[in-house]
N, C-alpha and C positions, 0 to 999 in steps of 0.2 A: 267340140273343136279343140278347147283346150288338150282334154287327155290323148283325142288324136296326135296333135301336133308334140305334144309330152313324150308321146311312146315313138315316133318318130323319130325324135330329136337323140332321145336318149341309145336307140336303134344305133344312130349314127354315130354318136360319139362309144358309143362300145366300141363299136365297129374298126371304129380309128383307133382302139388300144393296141390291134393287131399288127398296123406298120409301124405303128411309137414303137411297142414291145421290138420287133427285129432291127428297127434301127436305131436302137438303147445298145442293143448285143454290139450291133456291129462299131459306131462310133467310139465308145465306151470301155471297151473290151479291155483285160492287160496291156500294160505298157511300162517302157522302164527296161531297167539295165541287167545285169549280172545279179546284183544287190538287190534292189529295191523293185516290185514290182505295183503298182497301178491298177487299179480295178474298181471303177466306175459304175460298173452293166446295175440297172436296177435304176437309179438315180432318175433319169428320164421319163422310165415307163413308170416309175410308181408316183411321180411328181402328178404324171398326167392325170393316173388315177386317184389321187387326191383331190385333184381341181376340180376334174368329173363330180365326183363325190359332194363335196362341197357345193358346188354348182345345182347339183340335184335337189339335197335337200332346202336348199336358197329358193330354188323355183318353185318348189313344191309349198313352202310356208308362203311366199308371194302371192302366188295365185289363190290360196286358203284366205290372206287379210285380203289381197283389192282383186276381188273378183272382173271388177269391173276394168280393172286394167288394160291393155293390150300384150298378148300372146307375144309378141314379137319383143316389145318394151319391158314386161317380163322377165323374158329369158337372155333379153341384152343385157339388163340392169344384172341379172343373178349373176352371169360370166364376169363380167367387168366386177365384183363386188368380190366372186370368189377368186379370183387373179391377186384382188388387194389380200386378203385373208390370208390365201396361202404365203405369199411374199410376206407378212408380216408375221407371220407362224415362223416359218422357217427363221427369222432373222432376230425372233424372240425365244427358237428357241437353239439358234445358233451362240445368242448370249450368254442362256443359260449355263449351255455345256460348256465355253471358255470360264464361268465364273466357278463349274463347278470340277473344273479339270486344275483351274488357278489356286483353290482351294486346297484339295488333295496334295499340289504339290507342293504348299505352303507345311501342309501337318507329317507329309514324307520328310520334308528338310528339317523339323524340329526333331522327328523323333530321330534322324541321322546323326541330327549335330552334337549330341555326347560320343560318336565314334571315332569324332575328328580326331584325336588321336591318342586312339589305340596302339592306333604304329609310330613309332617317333623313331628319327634316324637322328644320332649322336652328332655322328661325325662319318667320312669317307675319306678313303685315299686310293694312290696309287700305286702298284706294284710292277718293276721295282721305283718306277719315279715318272713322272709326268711325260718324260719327254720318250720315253720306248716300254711304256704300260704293260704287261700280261694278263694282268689281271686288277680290277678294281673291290677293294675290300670297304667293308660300311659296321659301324657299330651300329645295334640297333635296340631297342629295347620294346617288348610287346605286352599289351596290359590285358588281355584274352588269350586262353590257349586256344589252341589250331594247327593247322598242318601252313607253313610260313613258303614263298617262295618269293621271287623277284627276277627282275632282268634289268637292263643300261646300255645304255645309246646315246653314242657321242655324236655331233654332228658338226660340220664346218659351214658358215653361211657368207654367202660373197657378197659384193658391192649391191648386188641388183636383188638381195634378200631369199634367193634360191638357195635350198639346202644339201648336203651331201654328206649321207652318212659315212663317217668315219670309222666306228667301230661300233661292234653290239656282241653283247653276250651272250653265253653258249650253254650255258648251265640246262641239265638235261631232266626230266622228271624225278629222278632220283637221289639229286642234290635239294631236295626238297626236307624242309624238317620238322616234324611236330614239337612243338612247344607252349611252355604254361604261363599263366598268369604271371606278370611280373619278369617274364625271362629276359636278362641282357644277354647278346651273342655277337659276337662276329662273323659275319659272310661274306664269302668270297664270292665276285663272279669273273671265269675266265673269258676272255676278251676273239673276239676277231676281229681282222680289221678288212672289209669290201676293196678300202679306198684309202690312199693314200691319203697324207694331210696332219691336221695338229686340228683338236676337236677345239670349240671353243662353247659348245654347249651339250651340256650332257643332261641328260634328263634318268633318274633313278626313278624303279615304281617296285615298290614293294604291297606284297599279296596277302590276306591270312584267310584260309579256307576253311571255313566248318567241319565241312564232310572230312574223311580218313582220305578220301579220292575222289574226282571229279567236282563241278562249282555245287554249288547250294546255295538255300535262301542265309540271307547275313552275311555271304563273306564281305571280305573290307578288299578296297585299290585304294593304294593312295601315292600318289606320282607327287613327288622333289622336282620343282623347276626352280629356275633362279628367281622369275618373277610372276607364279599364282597370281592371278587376275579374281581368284573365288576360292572361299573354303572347301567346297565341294557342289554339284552338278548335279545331285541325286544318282549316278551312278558312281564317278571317284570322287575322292577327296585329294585336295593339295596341299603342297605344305614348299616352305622353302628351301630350297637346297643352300646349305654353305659352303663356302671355299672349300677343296680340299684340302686336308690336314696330314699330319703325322700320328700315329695312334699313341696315344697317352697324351698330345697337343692340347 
């Protein structure tokens, strides 16, 4: 009776992995924008197949210790038992991988934080002066060689904290400069302006690339705001921007 009801049972719940499996597909499926797409499919059907699993071999050791049990109490007691398992797998080892994702990003940010700055910007100013700009110049000095670039954007922000860019710069691939250890330079970057207005936040981001051409592993970002909230994010680093100057100031 038992292995009737066994081969039965398990019959059945095979059986049911064929409407789990298409409606995993279909619920599940991408989702999401331009950018970012969503992709779920799996997560359903192999949960179930888990439980199954789970469930099978529970039933199987059950009716091996108490024979004498009932069939029915059984294979209630196995479901209900592998329901808790699975739920508590997943959520042990959903911890897991936060503690060991927490980790990695703990020893990525150590070995970053000697690169904090590599780039150091002196000073910046305006050309020919604050109030009808062409172009904005930056002393800068760099403690790795690389192939160096950058860009700048000005923005105006109103009462209600909505932004509007003012100007941003033009500097094209080929304004681009290799440079060595130790090099102090001045760059230029020429200016356009979208929108009318008087910037009152500008945001500099200087670049240094590895490679001769295209990104690679190492390069450095590192964005000049007025007021960095963080030394760096595991992708850029920040640093503070100061007033603008006069050069020799």
């Amino acid at each position: 009776m038992y292995s009737s009801w066994k081969f039965d049972r398990e019959n059945v719940l095979g059986l049911l992995s064929i409407p789990i499996y298409f409606l995993d597909r279909a619920l599940l499926g991408p989702s999401g924008g331009n950018w970012i797409s969503l992709d779920f499919r799996g997560v359903l059907f192999w949960s179930y197949i888990t439980l199954v699993a789970i469930d099978v071999v529970l039933s199987s050791v059950a009716v091996l210790l108490f024979p004498k049990a009932g069939a029915l109490r059984i294979y209630l007691g196995s479901m209900v038992l592998a329901v808790v398992l699975l739920i508590t797998g997943v959520a042990a080892y959903g911890k897991l991988r936060r503690a060991t994702i927490s980790n990695e990003y703990r020893a990525m940010m150590a070995n970053r934080r000697p690169l904090v700055n590599v780039i150091e910007l002196k000073q910046w100013w305006y050309v020919p002066d604050e109030s009808h700009p062409t172009e904005i110049r930056v002393n800068v000095v760099i403690h790795q060689p690389g192939r160096f670039a950058g860009n700048v954007t000005g923005e105006q922000t109103d009462s209600s904290g909505s932004s509007t860019t003012i100007f941003e710069s033009t500097n094209a691939p080929e304004s681009q400069r290799q440079v060595r250890s130790g090099e102090a330079f001045t760059y230029a970057f020429p200016l356009k302006f979208p929108n009318a207005g008087q910037a009152d936040d500008v945001r500099i981001t200087l670049y240094l690339f590895k490679a001769p051409d295209g990104p690679a592993a190492g390069d450095i970002t590192k964005v000049f705001v007025k007021s960095p909230q963080r030394d760096g994010d595991g992708e850029y680093f920040y640093g503070v921007l100061p007033p603008p100057s006069r050069p020799g100031n």
